[in-house]
PyMOL Python script that loads the backbone (N, CA, C, O; Angstrom):
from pymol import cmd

cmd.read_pdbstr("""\
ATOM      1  N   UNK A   1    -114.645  93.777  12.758  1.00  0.00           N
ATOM      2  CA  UNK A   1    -114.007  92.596  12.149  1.00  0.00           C
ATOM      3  C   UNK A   1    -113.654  91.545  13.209  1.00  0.00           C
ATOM      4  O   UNK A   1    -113.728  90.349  12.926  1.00  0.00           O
ATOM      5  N   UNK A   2    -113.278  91.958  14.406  1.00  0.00           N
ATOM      6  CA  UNK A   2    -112.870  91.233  15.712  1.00  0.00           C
ATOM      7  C   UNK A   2    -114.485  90.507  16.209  1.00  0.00           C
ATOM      8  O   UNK A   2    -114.499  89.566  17.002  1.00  0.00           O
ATOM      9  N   UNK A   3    -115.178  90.817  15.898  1.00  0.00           N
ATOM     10  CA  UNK A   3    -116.338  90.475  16.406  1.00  0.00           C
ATOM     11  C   UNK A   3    -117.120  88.949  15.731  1.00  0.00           C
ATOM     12  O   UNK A   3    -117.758  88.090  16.339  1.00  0.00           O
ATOM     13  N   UNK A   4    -116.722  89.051  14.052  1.00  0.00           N
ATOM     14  CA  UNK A   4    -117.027  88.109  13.338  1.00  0.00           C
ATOM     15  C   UNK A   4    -116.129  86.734  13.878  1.00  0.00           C
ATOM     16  O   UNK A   4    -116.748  85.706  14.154  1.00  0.00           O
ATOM     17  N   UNK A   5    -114.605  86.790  14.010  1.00  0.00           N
ATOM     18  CA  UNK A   5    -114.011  85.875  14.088  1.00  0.00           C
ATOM     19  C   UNK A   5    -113.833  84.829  15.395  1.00  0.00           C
ATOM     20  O   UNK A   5    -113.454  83.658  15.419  1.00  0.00           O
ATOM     21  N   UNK A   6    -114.342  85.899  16.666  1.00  0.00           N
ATOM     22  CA  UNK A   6    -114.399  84.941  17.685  1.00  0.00           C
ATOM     23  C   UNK A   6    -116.067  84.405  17.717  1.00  0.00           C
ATOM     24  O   UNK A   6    -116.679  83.911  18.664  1.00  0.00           O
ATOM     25  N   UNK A   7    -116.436  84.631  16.640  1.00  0.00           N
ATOM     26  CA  UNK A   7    -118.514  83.784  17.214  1.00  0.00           C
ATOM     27  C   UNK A   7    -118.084  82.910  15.800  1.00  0.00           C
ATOM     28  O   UNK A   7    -118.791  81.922  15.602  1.00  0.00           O
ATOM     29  N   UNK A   8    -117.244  83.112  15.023  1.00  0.00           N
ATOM     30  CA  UNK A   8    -117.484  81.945  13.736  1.00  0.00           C
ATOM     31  C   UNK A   8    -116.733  80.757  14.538  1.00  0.00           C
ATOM     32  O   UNK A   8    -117.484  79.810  14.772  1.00  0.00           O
ATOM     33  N   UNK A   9    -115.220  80.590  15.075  1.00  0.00           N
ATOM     34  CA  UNK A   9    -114.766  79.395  15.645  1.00  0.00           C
ATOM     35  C   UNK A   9    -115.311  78.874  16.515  1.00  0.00           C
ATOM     36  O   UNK A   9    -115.418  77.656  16.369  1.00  0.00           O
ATOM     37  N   UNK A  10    -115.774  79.337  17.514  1.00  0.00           N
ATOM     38  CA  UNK A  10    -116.520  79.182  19.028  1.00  0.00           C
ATOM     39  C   UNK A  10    -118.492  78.039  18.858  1.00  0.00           C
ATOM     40  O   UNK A  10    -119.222  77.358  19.579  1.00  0.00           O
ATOM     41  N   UNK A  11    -118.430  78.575  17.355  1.00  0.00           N
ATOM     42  CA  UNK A  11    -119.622  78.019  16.953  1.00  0.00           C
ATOM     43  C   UNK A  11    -119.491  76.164  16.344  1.00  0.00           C
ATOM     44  O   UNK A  11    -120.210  75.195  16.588  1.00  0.00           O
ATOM     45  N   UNK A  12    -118.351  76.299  15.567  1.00  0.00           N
ATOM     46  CA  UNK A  12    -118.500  74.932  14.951  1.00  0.00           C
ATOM     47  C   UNK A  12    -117.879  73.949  16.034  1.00  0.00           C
ATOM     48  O   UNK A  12    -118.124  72.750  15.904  1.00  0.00           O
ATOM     49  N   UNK A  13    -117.144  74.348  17.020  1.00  0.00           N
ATOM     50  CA  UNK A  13    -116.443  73.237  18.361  1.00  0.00           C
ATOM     51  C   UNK A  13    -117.943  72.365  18.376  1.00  0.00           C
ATOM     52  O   UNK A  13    -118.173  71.214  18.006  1.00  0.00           O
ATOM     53  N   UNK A  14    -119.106  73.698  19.123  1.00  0.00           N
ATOM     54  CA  UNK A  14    -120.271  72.869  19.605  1.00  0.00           C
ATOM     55  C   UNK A  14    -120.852  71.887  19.028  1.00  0.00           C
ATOM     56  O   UNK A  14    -121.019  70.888  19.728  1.00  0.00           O
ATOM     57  N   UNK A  15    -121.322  71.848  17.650  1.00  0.00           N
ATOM     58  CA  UNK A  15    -121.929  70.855  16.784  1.00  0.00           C
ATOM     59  C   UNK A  15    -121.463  69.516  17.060  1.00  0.00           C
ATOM     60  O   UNK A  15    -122.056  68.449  17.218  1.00  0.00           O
ATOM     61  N   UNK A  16    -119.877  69.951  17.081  1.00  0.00           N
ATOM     62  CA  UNK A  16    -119.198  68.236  16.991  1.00  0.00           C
ATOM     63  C   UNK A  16    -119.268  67.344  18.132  1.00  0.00           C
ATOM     64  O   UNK A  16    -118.887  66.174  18.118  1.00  0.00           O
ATOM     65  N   UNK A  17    -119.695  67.859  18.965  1.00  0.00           N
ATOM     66  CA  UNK A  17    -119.936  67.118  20.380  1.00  0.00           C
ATOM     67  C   UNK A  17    -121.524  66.652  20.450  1.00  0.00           C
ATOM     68  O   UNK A  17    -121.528  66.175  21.586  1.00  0.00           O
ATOM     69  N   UNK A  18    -122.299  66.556  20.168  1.00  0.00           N
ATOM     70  CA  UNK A  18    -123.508  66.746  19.992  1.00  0.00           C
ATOM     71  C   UNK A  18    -123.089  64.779  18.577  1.00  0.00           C
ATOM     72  O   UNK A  18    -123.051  63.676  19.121  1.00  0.00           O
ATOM     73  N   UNK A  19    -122.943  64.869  17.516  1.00  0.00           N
ATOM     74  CA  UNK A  19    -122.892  63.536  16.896  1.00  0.00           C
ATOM     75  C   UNK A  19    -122.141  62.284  17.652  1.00  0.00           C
ATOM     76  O   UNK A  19    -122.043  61.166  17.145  1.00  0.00           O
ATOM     77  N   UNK A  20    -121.594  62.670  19.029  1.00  0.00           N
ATOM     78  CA  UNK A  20    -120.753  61.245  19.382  1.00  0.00           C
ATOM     79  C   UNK A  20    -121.564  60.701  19.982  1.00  0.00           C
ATOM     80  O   UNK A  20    -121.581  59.487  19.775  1.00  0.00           O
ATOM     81  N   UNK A  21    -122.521  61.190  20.898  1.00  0.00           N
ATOM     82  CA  UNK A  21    -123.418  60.864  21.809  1.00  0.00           C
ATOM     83  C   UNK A  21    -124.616  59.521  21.106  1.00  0.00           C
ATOM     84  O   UNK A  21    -125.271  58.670  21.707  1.00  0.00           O
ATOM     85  N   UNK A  22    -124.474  59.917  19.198  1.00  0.00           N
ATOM     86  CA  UNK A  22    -125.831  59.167  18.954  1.00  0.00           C
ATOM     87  C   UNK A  22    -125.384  58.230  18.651  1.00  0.00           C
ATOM     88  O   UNK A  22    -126.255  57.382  18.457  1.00  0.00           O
ATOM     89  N   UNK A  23    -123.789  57.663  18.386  1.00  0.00           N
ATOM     90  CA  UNK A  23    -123.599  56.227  17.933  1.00  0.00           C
ATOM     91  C   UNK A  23    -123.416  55.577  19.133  1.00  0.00           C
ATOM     92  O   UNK A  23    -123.247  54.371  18.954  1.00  0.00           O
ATOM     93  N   UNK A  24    -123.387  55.905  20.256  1.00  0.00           N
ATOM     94  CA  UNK A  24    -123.032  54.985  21.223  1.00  0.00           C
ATOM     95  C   UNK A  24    -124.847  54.836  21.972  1.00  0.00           C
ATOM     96  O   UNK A  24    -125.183  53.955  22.762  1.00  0.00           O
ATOM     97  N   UNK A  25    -125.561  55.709  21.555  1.00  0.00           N
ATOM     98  CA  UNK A  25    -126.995  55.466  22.029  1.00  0.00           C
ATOM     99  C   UNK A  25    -127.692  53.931  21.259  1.00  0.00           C
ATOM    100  O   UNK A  25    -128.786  53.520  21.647  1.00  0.00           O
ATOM    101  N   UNK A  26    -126.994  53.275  20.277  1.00  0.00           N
ATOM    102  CA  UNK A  26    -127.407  52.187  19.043  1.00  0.00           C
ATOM    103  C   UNK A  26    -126.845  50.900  20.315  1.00  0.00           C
ATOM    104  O   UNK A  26    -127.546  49.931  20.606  1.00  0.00           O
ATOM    105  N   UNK A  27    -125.062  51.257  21.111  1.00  0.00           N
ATOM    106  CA  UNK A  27    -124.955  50.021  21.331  1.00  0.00           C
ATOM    107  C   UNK A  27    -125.476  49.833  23.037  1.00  0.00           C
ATOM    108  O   UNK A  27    -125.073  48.849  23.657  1.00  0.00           O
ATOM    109  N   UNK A  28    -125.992  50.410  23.418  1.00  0.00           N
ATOM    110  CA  UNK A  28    -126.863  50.136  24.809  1.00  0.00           C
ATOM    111  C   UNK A  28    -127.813  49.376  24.971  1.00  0.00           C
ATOM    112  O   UNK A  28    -127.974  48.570  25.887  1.00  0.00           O
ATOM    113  N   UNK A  29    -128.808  49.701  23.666  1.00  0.00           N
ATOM    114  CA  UNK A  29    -129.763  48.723  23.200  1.00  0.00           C
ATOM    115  C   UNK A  29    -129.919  47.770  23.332  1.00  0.00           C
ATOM    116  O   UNK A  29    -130.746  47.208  24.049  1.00  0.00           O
ATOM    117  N   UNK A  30    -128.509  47.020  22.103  1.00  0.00           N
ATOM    118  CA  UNK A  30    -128.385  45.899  21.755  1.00  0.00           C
ATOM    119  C   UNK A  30    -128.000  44.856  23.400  1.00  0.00           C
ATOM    120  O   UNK A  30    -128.386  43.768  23.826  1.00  0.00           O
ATOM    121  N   UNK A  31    -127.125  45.854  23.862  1.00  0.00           N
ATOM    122  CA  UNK A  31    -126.801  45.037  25.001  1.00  0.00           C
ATOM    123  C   UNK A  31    -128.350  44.305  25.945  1.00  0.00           C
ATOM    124  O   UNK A  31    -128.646  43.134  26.185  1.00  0.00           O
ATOM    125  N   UNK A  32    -129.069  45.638  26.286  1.00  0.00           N
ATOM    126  CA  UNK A  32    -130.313  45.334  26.767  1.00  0.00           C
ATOM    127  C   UNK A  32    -131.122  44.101  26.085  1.00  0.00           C
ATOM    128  O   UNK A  32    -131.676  43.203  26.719  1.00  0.00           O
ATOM    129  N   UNK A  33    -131.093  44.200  24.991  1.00  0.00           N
ATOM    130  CA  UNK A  33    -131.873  42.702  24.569  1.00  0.00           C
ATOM    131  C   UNK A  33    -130.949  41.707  24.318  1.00  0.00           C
ATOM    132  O   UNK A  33    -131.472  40.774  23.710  1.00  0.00           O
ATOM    133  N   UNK A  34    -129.870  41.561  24.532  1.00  0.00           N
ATOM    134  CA  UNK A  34    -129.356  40.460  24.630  1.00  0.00           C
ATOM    135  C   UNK A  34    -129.290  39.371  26.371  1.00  0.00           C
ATOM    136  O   UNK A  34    -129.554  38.228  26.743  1.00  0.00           O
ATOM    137  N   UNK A  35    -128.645  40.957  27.073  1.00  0.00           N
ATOM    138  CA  UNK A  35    -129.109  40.533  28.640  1.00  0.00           C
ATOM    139  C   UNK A  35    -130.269  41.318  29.120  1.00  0.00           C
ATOM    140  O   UNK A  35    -129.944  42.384  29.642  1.00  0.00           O
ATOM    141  N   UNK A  36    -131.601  41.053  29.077  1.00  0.00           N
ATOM    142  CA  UNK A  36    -132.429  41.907  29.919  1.00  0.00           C
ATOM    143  C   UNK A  36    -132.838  41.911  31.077  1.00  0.00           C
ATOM    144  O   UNK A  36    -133.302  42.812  31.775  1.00  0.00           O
ATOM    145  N   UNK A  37    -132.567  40.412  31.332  1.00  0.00           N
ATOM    146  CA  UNK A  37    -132.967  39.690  32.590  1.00  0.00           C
ATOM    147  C   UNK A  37    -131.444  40.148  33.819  1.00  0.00           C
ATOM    148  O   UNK A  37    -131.581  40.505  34.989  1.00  0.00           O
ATOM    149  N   UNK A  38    -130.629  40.045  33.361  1.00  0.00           N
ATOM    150  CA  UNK A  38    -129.242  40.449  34.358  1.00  0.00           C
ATOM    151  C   UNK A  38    -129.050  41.453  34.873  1.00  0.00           C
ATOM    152  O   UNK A  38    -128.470  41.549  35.954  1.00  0.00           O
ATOM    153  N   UNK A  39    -129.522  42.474  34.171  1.00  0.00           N
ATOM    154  CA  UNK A  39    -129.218  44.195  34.907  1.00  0.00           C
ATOM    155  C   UNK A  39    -130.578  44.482  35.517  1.00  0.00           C
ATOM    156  O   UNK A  39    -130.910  45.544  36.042  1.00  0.00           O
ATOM    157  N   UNK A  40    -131.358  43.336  35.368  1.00  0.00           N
ATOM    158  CA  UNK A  40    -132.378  44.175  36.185  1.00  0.00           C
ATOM    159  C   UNK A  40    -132.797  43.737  37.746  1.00  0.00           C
ATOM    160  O   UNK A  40    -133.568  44.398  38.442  1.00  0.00           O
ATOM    161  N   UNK A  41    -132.058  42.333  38.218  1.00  0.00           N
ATOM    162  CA  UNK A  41    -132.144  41.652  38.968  1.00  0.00           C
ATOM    163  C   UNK A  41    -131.012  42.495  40.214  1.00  0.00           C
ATOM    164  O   UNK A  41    -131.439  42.660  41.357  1.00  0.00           O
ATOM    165  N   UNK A  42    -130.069  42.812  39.962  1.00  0.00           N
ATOM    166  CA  UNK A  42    -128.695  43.381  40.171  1.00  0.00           C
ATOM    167  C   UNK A  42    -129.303  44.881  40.526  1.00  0.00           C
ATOM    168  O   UNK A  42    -129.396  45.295  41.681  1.00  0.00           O
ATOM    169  N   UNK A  43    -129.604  45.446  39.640  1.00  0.00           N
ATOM    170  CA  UNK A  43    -130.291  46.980  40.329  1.00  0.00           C
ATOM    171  C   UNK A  43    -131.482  47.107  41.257  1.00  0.00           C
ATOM    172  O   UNK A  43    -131.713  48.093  41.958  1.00  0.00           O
ATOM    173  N   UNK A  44    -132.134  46.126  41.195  1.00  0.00           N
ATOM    174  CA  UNK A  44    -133.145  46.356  42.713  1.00  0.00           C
ATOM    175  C   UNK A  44    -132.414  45.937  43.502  1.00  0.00           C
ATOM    176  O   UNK A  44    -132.162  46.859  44.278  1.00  0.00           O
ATOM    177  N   UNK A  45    -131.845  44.962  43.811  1.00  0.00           N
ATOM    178  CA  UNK A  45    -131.235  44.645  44.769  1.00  0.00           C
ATOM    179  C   UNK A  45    -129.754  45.615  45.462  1.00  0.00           C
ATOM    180  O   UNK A  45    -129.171  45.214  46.470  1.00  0.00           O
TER     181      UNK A  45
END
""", "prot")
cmd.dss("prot")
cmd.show_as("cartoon", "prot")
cmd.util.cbc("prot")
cmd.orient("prot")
């Protein structure tokens, strides 16, 4: 019975970390085509 209860909690933590990552992957984008020319001048140099 001890065996079921520590793999059922330990399991759903992980999932939830895993969905924050994809809304902030939408606003990187946008930034890039708004400035594309600025971050790229700045990093070779």
């Amino acid at each position: 019975m001890a065996d079921k209860q520590p793999q059922r909690p330990t399991t759903p933590p992980r999932p939830s970390s895993p969905p924050a990552p994809r809304p902030s992957a939408p606003t990187p984008q946008r930034e890039e085509k708004s400035l594309p020319r600025v971050p790229l001048p700045p990093v070779k140099t």
